[in-house]
Backbone bond lengths (Angstrom), bond angles and torsions (degrees), N, CA, C in turn:
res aa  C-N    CA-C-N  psi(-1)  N-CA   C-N-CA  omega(-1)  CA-C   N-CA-C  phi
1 X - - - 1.469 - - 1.536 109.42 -
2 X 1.334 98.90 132.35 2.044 91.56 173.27 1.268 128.63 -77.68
3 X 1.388 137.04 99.29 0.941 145.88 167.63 2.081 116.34 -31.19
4 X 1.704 99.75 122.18 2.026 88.48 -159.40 1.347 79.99 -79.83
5 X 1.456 83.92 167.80 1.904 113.72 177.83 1.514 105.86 -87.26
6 X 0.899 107.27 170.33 1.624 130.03 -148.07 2.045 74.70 -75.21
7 X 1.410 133.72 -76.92 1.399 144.77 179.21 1.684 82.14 -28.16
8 X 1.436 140.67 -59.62 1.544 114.50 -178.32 1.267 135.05 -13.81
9 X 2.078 78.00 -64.56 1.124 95.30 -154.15 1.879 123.00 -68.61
10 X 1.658 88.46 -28.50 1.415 109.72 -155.10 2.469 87.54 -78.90
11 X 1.036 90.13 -10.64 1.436 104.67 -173.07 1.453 96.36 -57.00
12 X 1.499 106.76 -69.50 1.246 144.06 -139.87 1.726 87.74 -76.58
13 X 0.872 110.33 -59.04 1.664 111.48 -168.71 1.746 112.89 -73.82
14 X 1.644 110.72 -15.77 1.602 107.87 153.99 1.397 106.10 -57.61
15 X 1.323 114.60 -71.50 1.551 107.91 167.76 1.453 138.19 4.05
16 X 1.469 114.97 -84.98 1.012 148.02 131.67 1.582 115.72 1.48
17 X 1.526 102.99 -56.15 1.611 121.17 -153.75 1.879 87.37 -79.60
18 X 1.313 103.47 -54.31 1.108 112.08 163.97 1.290 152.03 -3.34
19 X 1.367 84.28 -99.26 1.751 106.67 148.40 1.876 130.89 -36.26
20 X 1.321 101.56 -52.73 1.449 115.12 161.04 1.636 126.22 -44.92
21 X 1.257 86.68 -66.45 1.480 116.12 -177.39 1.950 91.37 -45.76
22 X 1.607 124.18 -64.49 0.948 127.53 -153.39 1.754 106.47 -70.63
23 X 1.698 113.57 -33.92 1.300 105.01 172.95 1.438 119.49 -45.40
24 X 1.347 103.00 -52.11 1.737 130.20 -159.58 1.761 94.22 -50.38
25 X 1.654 106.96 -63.38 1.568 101.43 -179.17 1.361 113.74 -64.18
26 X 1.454 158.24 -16.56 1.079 166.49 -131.88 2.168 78.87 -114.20
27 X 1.130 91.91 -79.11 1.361 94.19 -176.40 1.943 135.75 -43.37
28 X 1.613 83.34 -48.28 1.661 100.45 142.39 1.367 144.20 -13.62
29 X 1.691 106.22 -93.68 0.536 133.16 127.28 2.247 141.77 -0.91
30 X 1.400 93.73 -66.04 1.321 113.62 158.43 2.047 90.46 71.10
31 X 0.591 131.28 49.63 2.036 127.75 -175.06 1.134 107.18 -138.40
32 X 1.932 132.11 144.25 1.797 140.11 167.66 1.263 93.18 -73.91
33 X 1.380 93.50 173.55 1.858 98.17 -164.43 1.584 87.33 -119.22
34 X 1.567 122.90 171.35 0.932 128.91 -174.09 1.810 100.85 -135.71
35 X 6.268 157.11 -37.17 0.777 106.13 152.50 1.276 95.83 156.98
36 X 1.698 125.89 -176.52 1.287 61.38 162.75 1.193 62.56 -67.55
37 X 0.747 139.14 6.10 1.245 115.55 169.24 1.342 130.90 -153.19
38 X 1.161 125.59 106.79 1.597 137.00 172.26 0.902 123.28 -50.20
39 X 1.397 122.68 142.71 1.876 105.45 177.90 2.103 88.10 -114.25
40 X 1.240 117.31 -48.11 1.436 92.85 150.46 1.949 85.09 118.00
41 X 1.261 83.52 155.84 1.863 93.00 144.82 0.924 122.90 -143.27
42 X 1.858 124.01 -173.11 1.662 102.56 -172.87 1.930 83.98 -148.87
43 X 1.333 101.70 -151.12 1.315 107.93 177.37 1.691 107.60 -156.66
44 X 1.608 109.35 151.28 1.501 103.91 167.99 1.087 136.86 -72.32
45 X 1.540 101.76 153.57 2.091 95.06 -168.51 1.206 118.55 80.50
46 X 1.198 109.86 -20.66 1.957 105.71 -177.66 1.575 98.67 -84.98
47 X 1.642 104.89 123.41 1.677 115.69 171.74 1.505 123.24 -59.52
48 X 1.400 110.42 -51.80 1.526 155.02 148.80 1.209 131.55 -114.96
49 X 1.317 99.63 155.41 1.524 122.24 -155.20 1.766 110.18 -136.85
50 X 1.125 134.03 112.92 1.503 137.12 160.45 1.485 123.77 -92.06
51 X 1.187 127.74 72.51 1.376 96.09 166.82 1.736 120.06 -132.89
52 X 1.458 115.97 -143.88 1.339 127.28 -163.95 1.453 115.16 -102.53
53 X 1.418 133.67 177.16 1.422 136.93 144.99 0.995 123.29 -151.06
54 X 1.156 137.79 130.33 1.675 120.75 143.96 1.378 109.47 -120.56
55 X 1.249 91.03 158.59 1.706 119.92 -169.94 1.551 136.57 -110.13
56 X 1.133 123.22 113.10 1.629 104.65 175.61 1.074 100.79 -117.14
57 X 1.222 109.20 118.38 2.109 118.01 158.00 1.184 105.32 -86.71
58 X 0.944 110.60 122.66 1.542 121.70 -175.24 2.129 114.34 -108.87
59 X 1.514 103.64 -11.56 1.352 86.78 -178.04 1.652 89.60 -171.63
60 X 1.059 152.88 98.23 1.135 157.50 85.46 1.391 140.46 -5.59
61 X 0.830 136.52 53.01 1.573 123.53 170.53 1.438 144.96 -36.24
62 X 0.920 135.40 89.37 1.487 126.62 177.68 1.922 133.69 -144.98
63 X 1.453 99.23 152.98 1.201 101.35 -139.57 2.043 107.09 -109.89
64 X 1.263 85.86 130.90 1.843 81.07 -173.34 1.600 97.42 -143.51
65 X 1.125 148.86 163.03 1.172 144.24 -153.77 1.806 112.30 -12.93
66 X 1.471 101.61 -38.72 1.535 102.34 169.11 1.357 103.31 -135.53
67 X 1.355 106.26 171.17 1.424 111.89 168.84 1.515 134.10 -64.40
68 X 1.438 140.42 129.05 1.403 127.51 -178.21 1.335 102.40 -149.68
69 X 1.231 112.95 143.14 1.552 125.10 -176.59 2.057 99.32 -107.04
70 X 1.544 85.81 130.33 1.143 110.30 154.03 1.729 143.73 -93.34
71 X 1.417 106.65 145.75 1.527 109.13 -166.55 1.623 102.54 -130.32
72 X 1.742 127.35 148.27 1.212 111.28 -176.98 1.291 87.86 173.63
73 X 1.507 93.92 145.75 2.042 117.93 167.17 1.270 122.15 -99.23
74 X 0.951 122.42 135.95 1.611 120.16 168.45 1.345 115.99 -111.36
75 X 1.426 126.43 138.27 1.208 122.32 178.03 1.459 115.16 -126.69
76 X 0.999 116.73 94.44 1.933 113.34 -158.46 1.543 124.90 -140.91
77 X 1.582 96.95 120.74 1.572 96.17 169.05 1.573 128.63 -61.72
78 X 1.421 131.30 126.84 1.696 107.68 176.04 1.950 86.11 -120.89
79 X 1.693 79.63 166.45 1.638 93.50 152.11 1.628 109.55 -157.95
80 X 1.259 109.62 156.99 1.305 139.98 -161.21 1.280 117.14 -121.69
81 X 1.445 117.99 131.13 1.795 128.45 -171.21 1.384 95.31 -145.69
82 X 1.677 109.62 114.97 1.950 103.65 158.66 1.705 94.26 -90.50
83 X 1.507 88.92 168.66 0.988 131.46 -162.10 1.943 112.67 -128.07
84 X 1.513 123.10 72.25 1.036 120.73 -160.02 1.296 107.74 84.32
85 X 1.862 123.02 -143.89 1.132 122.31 176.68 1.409 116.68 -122.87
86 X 1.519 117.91 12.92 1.262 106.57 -175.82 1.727 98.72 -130.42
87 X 1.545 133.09 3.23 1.108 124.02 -166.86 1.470 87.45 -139.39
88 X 1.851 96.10 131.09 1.747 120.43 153.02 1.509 113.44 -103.59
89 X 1.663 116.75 152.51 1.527 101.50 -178.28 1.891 60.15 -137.95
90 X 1.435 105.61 145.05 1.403 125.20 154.66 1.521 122.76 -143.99
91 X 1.548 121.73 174.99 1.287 127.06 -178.44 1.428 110.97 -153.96
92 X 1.429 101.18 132.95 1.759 86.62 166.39 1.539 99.44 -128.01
93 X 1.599 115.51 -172.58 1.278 131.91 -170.12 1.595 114.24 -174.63
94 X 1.431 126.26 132.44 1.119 119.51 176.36 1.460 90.32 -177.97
95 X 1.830 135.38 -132.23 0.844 113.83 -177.36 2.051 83.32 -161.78
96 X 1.799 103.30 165.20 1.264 124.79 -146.65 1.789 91.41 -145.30
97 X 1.551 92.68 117.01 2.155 83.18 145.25 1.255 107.22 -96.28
98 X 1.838 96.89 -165.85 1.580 121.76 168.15 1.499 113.32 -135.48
99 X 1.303 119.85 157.60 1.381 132.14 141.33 1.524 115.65 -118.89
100 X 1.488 100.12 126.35 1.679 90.32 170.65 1.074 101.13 -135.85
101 X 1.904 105.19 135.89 1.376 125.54 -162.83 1.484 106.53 -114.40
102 X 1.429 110.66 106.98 1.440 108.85 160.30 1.720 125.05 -67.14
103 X 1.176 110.92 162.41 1.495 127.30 -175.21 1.434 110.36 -51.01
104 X 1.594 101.20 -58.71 1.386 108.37 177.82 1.868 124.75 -78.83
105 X 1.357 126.68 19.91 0.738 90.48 169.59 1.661 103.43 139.06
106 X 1.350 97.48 -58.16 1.384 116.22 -178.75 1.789 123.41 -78.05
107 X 1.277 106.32 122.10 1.615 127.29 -177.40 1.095 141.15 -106.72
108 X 1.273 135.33 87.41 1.740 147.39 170.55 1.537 121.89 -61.28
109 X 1.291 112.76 123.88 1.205 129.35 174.84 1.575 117.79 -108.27
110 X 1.268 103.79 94.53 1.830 93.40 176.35 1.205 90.45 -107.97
111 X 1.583 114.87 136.71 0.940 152.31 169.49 2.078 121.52 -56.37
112 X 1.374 142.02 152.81 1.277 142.06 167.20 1.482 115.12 -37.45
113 X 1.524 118.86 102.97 1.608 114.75 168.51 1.812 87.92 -124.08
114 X 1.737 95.43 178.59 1.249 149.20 -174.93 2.289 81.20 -53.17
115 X 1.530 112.07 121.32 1.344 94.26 141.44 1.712 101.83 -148.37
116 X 1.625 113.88 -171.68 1.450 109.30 -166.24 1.493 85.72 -167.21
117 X 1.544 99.41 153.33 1.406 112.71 170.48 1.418 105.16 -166.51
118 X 1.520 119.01 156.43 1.264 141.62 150.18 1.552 154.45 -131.23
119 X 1.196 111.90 -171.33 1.586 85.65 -176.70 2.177 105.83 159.80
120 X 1.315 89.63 149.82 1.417 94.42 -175.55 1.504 109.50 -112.22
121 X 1.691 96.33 160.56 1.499 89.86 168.67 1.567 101.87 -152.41
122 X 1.452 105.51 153.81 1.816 127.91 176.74 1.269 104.68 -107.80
123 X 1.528 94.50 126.82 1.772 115.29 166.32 1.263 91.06 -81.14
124 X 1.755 115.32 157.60 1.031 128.09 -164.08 1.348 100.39 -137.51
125 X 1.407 116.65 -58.66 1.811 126.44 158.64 1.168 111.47 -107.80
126 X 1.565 121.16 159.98 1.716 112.61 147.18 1.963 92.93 -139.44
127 X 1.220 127.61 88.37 1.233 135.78 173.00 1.510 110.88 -131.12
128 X 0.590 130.93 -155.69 1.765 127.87 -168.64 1.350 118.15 -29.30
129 X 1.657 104.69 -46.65 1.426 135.44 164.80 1.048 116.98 -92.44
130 X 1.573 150.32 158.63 0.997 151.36 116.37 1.423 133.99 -90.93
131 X 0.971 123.51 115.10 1.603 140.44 -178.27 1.502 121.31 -102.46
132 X 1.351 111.16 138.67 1.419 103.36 -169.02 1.949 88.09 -143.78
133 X 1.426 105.58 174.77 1.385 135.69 164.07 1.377 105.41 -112.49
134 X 1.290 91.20 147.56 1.886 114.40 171.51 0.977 117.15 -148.81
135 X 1.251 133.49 124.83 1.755 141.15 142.28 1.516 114.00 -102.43
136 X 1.260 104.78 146.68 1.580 93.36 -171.24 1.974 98.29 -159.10
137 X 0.863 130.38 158.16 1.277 127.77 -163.65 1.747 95.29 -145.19
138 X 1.617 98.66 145.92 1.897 113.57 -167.46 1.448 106.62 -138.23
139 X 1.397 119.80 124.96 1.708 103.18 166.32 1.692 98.13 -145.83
140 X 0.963 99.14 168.24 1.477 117.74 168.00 1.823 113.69 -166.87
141 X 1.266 111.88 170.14 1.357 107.28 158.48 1.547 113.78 -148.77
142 X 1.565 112.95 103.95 1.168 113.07 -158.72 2.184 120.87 -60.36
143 X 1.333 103.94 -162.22 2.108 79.63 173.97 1.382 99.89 -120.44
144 X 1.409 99.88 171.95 1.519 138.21 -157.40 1.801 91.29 -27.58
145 X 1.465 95.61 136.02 1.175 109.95 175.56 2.114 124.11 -74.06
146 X 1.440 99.53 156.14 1.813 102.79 -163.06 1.652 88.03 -128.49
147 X 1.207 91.46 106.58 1.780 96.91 -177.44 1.581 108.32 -88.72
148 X 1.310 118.24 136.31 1.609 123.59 145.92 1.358 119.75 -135.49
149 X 1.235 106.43 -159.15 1.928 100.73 -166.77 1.305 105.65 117.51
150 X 1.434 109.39 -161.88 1.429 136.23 157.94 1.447 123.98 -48.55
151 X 1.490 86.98 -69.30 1.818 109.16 160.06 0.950 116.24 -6.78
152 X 1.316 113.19 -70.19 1.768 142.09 -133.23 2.072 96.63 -83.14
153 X 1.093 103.69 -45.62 1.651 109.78 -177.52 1.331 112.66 -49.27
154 X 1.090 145.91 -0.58 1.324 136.94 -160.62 2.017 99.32 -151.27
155 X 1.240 89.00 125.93 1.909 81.40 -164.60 1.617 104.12 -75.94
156 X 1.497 105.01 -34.07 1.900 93.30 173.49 1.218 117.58 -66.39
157 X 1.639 129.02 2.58 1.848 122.42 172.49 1.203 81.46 -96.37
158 X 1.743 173.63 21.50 0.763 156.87 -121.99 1.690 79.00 -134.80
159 X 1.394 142.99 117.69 1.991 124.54 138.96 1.709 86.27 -80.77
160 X 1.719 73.72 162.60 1.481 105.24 -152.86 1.758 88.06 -106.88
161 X 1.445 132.75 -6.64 1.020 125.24 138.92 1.491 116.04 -141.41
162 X 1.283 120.81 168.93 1.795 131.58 156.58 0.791 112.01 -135.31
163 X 1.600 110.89 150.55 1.236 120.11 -177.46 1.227 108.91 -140.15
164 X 1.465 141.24 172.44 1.523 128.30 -179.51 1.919 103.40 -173.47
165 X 1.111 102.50 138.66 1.470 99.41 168.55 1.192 116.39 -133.24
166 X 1.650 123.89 167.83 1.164 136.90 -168.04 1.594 120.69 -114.89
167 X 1.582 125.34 130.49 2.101 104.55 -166.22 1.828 56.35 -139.88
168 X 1.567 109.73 145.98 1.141 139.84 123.62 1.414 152.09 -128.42
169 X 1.471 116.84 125.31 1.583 98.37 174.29 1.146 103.30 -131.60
170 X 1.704 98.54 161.17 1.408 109.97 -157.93 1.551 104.40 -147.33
171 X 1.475 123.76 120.82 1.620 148.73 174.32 1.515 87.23 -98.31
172 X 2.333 95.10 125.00 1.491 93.81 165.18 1.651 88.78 -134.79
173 X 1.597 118.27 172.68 1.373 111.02 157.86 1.982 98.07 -126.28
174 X 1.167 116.46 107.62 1.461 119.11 159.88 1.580 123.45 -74.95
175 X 1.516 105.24 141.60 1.179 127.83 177.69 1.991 103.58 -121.35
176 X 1.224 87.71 109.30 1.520 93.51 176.61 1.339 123.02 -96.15
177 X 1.880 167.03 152.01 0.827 152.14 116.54 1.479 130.80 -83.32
178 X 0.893 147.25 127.11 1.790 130.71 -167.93 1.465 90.33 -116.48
179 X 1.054 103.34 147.12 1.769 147.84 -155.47 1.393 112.21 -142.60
180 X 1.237 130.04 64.23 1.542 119.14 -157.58 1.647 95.62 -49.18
181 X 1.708 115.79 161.58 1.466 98.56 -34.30 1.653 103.65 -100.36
182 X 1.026 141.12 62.93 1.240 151.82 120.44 2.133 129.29 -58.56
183 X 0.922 106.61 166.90 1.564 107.83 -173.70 1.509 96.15 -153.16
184 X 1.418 119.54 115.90 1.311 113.59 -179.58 1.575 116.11 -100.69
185 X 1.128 143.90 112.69 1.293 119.81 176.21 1.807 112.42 -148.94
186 X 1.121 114.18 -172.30 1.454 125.73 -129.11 1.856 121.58 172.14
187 X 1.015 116.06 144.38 1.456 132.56 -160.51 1.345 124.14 159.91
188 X 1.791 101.06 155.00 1.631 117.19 -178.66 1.971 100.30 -70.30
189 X 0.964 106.26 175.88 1.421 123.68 170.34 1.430 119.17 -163.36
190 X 1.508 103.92 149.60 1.432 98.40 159.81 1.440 113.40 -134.58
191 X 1.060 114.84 139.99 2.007 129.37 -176.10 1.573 112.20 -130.89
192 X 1.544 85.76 127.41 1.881 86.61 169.26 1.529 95.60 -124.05
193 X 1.763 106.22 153.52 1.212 113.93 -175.70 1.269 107.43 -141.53
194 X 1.178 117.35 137.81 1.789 122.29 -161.73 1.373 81.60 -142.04
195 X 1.836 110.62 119.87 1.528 123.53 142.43 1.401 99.62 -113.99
196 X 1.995 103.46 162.09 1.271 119.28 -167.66 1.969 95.46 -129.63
197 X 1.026 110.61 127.00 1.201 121.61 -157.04 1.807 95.86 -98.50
198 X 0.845 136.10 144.70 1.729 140.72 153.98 1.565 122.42 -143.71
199 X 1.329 93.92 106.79 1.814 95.62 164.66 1.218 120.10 -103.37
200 X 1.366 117.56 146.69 1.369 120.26 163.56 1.629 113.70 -130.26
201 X 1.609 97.62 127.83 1.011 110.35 -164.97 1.894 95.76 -91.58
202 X 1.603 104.70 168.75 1.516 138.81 -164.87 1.690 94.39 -45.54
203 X 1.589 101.56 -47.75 1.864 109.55 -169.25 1.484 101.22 -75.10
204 X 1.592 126.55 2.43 1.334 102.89 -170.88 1.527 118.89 75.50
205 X 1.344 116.21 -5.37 1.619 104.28 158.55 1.652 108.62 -70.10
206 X 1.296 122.89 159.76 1.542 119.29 152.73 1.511 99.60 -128.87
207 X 1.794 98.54 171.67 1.335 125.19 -163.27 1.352 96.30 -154.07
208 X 1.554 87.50 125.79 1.456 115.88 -166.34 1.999 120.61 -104.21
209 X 0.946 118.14 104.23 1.907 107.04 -165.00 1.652 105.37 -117.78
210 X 1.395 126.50 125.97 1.755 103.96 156.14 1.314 108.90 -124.04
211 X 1.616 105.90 150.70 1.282 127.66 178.50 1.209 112.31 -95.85
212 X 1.375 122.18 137.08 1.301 135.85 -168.91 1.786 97.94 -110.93
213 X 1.413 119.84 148.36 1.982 112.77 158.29 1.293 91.87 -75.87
214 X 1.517 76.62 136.86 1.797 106.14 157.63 1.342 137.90 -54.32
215 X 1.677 94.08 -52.33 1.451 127.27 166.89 1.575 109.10 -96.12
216 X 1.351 120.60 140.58 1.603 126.96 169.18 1.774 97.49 -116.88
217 X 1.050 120.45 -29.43 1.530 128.65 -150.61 1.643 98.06 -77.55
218 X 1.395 140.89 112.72 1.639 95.05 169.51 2.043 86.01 -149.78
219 X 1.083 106.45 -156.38 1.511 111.07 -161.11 1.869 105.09 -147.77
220 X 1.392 114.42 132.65 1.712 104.24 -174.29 1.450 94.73 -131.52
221 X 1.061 103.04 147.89 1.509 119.23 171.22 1.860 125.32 -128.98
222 X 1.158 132.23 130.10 1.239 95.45 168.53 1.960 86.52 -159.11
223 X 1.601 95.86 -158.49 1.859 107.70 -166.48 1.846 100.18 -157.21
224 X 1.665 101.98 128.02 1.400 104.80 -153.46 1.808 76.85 -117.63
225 X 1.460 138.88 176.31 1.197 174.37 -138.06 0.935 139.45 149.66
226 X 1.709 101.89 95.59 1.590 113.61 174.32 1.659 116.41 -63.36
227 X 0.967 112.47 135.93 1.596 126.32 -166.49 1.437 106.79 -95.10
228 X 1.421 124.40 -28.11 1.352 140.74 -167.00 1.832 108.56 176.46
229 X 0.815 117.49 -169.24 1.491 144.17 162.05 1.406 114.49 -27.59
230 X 1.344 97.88 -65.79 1.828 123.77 -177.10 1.209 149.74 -74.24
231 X 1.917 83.78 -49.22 1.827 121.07 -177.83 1.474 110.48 -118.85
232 X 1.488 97.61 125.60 1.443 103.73 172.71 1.442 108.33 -134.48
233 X 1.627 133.04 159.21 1.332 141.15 174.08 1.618 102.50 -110.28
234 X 1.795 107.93 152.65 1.554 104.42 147.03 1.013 108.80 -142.23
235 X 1.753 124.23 -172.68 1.477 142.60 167.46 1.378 118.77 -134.42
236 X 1.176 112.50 105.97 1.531 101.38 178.86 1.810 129.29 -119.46
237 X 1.147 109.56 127.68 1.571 96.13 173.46 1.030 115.86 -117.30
238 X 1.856 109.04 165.61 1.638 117.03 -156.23 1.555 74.03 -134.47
239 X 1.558 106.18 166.66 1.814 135.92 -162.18 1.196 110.56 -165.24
240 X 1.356 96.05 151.44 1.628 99.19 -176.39 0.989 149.10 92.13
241 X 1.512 115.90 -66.16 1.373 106.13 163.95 1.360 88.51 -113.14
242 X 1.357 144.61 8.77 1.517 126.64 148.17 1.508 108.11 -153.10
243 X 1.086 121.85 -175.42 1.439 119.11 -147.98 2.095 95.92 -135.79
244 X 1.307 114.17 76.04 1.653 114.56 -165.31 1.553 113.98 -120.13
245 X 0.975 128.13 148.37 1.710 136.34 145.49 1.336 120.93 -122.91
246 X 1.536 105.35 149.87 1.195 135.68 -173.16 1.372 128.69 -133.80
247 X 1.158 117.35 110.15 1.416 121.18 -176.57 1.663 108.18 -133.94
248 X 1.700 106.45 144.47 1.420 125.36 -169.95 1.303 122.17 -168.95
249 X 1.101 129.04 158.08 1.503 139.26 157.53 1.396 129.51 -120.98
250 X 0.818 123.16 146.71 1.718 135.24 176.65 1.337 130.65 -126.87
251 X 1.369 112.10 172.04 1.488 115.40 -174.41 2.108 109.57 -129.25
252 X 0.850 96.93 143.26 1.677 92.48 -161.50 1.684 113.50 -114.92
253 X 0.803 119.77 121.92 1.310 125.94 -164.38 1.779 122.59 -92.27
């Protein structure tokens, strides 16, 4: 068996550090989460909505002269206002890195920036089931890229900067059931995601790349818990065309 390297280990326990770190603010905090994109749940009777998220994308695909998979956290406040009884308009904002992993070898690290997104949605039923529509829109652009790999060994493959940004939008249709006090729900989706890549190399040339998703098609599931009156938690995962979880709490107004 191979014994991991010390970089494993110290890997493994950011992780870790992570994870912790993210309960603690979740709890903090005290707010439901609403991804890159979340499709979210909500509850009846609530006018407004405050709460939290964090995010792990864990596998992304996407394709720009070659193929490269993307990796990234989100850490984001949203809030939520209906509008009558059949329309929500919400927004969140907080901030997201990246990793983007080429085929061959080569690895980008953008670092925690500024991101924001929004987006509305129409109830359609609320009878046994409840079903809703969503569109919702995500961007950020994380900072200057930290190359390793292959790449990285040789100082003339080296650009002397990268840069990369993130546009998402995302069509879902939810199917909710409530189970006091659980809420189970679930739906198809579709998401397209366009990053725009820029290096600039040492001579002052730059090189320009965008990645398109591979996958648009994908499927989310998740289970929300009202705690009381006020406070509720969820968990949600997305498939398919990317590989994510989401967990949060909120406060309901």
């Amino acid at each position: 068996m191979k014994t991991p390297t010390l970089w494993e280990y110290i890997s493994h326990f950011n992780d870790v550090k992570r994870a912790l770190i993210t309960v603690l603010f979740c709890v903090l905090f005290s707010n439901v989460a609403v991804n890159a994109v979340t499709v979210g749940n909500d509850r009846d009777n609530s006018k407004f909505i405050l709460r939290d998220e964090f995010t792990w994308l864990r596998n992304r695909d996407v394709k720009g002269i070659e193929t490269a998979r993307i990796r990234s956290e989100h850490y984001l406040i949203a809030a939520g206002y209906t509008i009558g009884d059949k329309i929500t308009l919400f927004g969140k904002a907080g901030a997201a890195n990246l990793e983007l992993h080429r085929l061959e070898g080569e690895t980008h690290f953008f670092s925690e920036r500024f991101a924001y997104g929004a987006g509305i949605s129409y109830e359609i039923t609320n009878s046994q089931f409840k079903v809703d529509v969503t569109c919702q829109y995500f961007t950020f652009e994380p900072g200057n890229g930290k190359l390793t790999g292959a790449a990285a060994m040789t100082e003339h493959q080296t650009p002397h900067e990268v840069t990369i940004d993130w546009t998402e939008w995302q069509f879902s249709l939810k199917i909710a059931r409530k189970l006091e006090p659980f809420t189970l729900y679930g739906g198809p989706k579709y998401s397209h995601v366009r990053c725009n890549q820029k290096r600039t190399w040492p001579s002052g040339n730059t090189e320009e790349e965008t990645f398109k998703s591979e996958e648009n098609l994908g499927l989310f599931t998740g289970i929300s818990m009202d705690f009381n009156q006020k406070f509720s938690g969820f968990f949600e995962v997305r498939f398919i065309d990317e590989t994510a979880y989401t967990m949060g709490f909120g406060y309901h107004f």
